[in-house]
C-alpha positions as CSV (number, residue, x, y, z in Angstrom):
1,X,-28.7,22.6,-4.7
2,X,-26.0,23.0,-2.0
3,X,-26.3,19.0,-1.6
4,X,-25.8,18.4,-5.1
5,X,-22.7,20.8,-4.9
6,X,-21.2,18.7,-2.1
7,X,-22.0,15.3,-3.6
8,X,-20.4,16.4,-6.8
9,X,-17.3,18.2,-5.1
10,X,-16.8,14.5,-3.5
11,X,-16.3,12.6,-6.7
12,X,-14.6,15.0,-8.4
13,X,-12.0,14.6,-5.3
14,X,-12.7,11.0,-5.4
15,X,-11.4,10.8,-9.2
16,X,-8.0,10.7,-9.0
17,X,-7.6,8.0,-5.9
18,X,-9.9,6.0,-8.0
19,X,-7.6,6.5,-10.8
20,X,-4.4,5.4,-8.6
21,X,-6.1,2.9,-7.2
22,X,-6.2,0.9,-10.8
23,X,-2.9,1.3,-11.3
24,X,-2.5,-0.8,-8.1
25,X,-0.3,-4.1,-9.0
26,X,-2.1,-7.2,-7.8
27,X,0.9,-8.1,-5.7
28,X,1.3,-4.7,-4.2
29,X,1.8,-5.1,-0.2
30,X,3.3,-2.8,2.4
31,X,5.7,-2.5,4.8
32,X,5.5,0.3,7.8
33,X,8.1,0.6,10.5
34,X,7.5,2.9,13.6
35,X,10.0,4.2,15.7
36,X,12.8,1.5,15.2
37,X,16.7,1.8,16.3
38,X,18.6,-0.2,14.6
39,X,20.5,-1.0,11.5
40,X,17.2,-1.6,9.0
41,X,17.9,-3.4,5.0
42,X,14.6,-2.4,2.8
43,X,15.0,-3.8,-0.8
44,X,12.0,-3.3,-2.9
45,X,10.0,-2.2,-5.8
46,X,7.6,0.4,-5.4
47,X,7.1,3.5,-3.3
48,X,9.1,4.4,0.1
49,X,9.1,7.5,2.3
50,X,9.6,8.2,5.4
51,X,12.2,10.5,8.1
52,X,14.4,9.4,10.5
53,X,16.0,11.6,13.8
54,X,19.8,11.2,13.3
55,X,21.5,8.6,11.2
56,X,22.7,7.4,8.1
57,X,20.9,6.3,5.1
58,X,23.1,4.4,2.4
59,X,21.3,4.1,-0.8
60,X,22.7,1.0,-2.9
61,X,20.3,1.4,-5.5
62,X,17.8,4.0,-6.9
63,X,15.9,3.3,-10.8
64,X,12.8,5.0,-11.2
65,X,10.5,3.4,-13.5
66,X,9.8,7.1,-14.5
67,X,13.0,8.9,-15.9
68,X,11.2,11.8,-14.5
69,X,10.6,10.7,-11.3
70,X,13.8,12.2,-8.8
71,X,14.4,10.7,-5.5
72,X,14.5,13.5,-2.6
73,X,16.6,13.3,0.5
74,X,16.3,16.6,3.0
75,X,17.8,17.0,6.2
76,X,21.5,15.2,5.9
77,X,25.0,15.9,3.9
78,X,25.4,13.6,0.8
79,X,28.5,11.3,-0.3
80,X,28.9,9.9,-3.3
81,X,31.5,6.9,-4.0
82,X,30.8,5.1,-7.1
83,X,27.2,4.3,-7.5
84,X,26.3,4.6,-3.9
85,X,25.0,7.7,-1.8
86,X,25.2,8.0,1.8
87,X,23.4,10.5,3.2
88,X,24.4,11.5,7.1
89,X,22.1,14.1,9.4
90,X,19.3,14.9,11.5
91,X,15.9,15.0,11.0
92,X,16.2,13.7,7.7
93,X,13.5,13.3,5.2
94,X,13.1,11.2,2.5
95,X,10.6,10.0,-1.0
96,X,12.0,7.3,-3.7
97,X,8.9,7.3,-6.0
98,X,8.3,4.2,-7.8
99,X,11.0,2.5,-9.1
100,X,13.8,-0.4,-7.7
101,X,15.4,0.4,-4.9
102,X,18.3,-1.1,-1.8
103,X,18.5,1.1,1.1
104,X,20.6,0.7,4.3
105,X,19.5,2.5,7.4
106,X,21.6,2.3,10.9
107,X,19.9,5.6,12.6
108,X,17.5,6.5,15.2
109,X,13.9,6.6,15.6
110,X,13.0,5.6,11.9
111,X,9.6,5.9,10.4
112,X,8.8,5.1,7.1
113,X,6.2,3.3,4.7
114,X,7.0,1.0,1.4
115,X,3.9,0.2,-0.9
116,X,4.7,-2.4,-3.5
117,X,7.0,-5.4,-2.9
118,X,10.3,-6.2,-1.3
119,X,12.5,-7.7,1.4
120,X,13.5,-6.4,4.7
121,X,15.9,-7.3,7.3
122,X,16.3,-5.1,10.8
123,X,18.7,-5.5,13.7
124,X,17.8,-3.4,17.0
125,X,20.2,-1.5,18.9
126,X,19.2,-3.6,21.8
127,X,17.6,-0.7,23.5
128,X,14.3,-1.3,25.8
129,X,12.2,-0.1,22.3
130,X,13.5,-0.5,19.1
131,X,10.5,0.1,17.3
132,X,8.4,-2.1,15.6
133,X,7.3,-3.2,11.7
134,X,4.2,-4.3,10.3
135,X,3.7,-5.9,7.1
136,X,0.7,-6.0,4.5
137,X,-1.0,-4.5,7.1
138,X,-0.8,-7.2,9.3
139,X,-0.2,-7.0,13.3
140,X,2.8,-5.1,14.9
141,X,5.9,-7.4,15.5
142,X,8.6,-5.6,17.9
143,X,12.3,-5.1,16.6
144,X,14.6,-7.5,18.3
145,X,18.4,-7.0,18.8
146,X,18.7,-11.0,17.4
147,X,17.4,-9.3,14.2
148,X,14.5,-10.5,11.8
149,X,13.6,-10.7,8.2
150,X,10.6,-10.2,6.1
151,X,8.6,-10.1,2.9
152,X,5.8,-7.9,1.6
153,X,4.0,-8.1,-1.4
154,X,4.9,-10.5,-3.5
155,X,8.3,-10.7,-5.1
156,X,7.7,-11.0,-8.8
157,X,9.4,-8.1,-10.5
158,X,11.5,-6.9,-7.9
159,X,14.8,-8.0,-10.4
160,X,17.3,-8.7,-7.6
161,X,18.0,-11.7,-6.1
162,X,16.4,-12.0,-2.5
163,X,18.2,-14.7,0.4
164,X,17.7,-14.7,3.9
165,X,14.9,-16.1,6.7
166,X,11.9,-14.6,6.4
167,X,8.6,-14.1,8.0
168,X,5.3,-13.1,7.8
């Protein structure tokens, strides 16, 4: 009985990953950066979290696909000009839920993940580590001070218009 308990308990967990999971766009990707200094461009379509030591984080753009769904930025003072926020602190934490989205970072040791599609640029500070990015899960490639560009996921429905060199 205690078995059956356990193995039930499991899928009921199980549920609502399976659930998400569906939902998953056949051109979702993802994008992961770990520990980079720099000044970092992430413009995308999906989800994107992540913290950062001490910087600034300039958000161009924010449109949820979910009127609901509120962006949350913890940690840093806020300025508003226009349609643009730029958030300055430490420590600073941050979730845009799905939706469209152009962020600029130029901090210290960010970390974040993107799951969806989009393009990103990065420029180290030209210190011995400037982090590194990995995208659609692919191998680690180190942030270099000459800067580099990228793509995840596929592009289709991202609505902005994209330019730049770009790897994989």
């Amino acid at each position: 009985m205690k078995q059956l308990v356990v193995l039930f308990s499991a899928v009921v967990l199980a549920l609502p990953a399976l659930a998400l999971a569906g939902d998953r766009a056949t051109g979702d990707g993802s994008l992961a950066v770990t520990s980079a200094n720099g000044k970092l461009i992430v413009q995308g379509n999906g989800l994107i979290y992540g913290h950062f030591d001490a910087g600034t984080l300039i958000v161009t753009a924010y449109n949820a696909d979910n009127p609901g769904d509120l962006a949350s930025v913890s940690g840093a003072k806020a300025r508003y000009v226009g349609s643009t926020t730029t958030y300055t602190g430490s420590d600073v934490r941050f979730v845009f839920p799905s939706g469209k989205y152009l962020l600029q970072f130029n901090a210290g040791n960010i970390n974040f993940s993107a799951v969806g599609s989009g393009f990103f640029t990065a420029v180290g500070w030209g210190t011995p580590d400037d982090g590194n990015y990995s995208v659609n899960g692919g191998h680690a490639v180190e942030i270099q001070k000459t800067g580099q560009a990228a793509r995840y996921g596929t592009l289709q429905g991202l609505g902005v218009a994209i330019s730049g060199k770009t790897s994989s």
